[in-house]
VEXMAR-479430 format. One line per 2 residues: their letters; for each residue z, y, x of N, C-alpha, C. Coordinates in pm, 1 decimal. Layout:
A	Z,Y,X,Z,Y,X,Z,Y,X  ...
! end
This chain:
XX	12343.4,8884.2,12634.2,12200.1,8874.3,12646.5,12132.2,8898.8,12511.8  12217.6,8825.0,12405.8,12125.7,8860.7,12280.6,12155.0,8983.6,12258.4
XX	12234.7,9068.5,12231.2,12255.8,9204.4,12214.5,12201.9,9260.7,12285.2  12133.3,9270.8,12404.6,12039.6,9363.9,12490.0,11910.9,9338.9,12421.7
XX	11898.3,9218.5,12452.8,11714.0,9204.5,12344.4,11713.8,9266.2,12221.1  11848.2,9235.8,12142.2,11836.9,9301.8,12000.0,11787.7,9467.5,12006.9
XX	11879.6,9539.9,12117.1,11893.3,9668.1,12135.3,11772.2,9696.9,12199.5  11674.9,9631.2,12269.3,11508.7,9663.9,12277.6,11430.3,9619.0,12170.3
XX	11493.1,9610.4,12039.1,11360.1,9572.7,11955.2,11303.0,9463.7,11990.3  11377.4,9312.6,12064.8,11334.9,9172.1,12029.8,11371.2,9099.6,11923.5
XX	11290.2,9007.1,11854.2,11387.9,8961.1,11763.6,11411.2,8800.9,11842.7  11523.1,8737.6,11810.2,11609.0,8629.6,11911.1,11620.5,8518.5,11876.3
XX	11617.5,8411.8,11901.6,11605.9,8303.4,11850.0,11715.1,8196.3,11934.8  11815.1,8223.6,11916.5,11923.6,8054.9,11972.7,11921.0,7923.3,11926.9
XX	11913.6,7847.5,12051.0,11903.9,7749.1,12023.3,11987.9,7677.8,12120.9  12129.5,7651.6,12015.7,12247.4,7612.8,12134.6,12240.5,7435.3,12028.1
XX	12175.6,7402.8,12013.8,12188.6,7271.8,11928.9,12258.9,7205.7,12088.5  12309.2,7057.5,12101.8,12333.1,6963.4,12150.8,12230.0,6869.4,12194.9
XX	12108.5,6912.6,12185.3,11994.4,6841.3,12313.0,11966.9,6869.6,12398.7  11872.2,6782.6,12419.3,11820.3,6793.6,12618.9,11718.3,6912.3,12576.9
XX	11761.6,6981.6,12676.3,11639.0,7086.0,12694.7,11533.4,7123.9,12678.2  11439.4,6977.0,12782.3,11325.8,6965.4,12763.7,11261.4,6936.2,12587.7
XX	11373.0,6907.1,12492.4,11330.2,6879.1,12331.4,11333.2,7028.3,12284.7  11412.9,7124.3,12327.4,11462.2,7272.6,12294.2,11333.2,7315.1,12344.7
XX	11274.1,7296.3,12439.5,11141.0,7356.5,12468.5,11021.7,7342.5,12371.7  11057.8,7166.0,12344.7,10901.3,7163.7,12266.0,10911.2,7233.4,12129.9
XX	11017.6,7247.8,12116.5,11055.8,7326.4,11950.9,11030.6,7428.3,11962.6  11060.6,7483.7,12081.2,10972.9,7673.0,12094.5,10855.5,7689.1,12086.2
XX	10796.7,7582.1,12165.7,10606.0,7568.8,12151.3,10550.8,7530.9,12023.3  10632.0,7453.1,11916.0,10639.2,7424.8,11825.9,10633.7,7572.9,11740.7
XX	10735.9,7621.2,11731.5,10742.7,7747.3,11642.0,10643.4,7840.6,11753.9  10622.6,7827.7,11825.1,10513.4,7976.1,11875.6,10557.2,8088.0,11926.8
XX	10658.0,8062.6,11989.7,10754.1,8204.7,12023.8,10664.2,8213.1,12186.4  10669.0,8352.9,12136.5,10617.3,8423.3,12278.6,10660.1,8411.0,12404.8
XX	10798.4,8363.3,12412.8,10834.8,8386.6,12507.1,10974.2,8290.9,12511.3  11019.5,8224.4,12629.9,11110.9,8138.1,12582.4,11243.8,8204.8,12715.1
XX	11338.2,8205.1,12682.3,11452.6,8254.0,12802.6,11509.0,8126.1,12819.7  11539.9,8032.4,12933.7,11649.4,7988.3,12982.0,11716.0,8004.6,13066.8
XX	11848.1,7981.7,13012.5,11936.7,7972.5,13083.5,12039.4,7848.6,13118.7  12070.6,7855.6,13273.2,12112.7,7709.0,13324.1,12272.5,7734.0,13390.7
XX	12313.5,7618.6,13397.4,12416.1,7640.9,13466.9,12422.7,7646.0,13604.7  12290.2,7567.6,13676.6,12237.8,7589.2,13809.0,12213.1,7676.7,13861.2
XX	12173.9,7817.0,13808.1,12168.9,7896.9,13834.9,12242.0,7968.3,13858.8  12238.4,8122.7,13957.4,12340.0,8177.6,13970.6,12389.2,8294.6,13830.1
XX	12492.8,8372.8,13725.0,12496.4,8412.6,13645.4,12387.5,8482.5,13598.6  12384.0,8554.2,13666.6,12276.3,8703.8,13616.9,12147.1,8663.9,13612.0
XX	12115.3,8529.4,13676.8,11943.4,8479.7,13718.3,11883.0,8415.3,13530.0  11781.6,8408.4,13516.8,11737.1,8321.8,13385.1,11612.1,8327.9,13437.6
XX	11581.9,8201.5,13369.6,11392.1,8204.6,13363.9,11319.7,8229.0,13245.2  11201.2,8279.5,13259.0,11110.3,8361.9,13118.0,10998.4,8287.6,13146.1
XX	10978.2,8173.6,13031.8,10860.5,8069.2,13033.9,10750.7,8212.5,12897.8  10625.6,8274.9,12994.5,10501.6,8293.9,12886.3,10456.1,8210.9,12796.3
XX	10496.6,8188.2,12676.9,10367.2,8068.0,12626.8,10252.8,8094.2,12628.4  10218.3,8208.1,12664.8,10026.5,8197.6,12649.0,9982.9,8204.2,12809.6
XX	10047.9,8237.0,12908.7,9986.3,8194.5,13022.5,10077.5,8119.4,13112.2  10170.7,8061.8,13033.3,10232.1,7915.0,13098.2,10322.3,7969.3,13221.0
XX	10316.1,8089.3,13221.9,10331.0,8163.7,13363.1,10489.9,8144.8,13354.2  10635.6,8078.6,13468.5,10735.6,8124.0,13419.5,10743.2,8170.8,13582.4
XX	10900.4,8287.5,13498.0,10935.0,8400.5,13610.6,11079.3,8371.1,13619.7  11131.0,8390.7,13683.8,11298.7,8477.5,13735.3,11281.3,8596.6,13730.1
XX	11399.4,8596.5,13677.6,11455.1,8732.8,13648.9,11624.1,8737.1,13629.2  11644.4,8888.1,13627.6,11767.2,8942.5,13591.2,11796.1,8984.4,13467.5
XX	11934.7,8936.8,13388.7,11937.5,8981.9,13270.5,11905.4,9122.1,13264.4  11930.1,9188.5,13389.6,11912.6,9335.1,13376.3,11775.3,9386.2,13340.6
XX	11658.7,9319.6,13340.7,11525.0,9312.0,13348.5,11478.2,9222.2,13215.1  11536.7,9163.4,13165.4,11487.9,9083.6,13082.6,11385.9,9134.4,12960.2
XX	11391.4,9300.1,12923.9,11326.5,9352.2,12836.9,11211.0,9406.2,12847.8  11174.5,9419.8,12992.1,11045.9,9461.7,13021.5,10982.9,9340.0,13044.6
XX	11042.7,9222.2,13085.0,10934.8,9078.7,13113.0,10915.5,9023.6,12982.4  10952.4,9076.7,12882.8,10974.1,9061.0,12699.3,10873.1,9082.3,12639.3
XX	10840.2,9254.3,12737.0,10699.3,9363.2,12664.0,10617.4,9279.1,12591.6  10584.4,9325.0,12496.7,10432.6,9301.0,12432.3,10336.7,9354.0,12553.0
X	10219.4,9317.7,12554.7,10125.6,9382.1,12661.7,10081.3,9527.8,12579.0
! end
């Protein structure tokens, strides 16, 4: 996954620390990142969700897709 974003010109931000999630989130809203990817184990492989920070909006998607739900507008 990070090597596909890299290879569209995203720059990537991991955050495999050892907390709860919901703290991994506020640290993204914290730093201001455009765009946040998770990924769960609930999910099925290929699925992730793409939280917007500016219109709160989150999506599903396919890693296969992940670079156009990335776009800058």
């Amino acid at each position: 996954m990070t090597a596909q974003l890299l290879t569209h010109n995203r720059r990537v931000l991991v955050d495999d620390r050892p907390l709860p999630a919901g703290d991994k989130l506020r640290y993204a809203r914290l730093l201001g990142l455009p765009h946040t990817i998770v990924l769960s184990p609930d999910r099925p492989t290929d699925e992730l969700e793409v939280i917007n920070r500016w219109t709160g909006r989150t999506t599903t998607a396919t890693s296969s897709h992940i670079h156009q739900i990335t776009a800058a507008p």
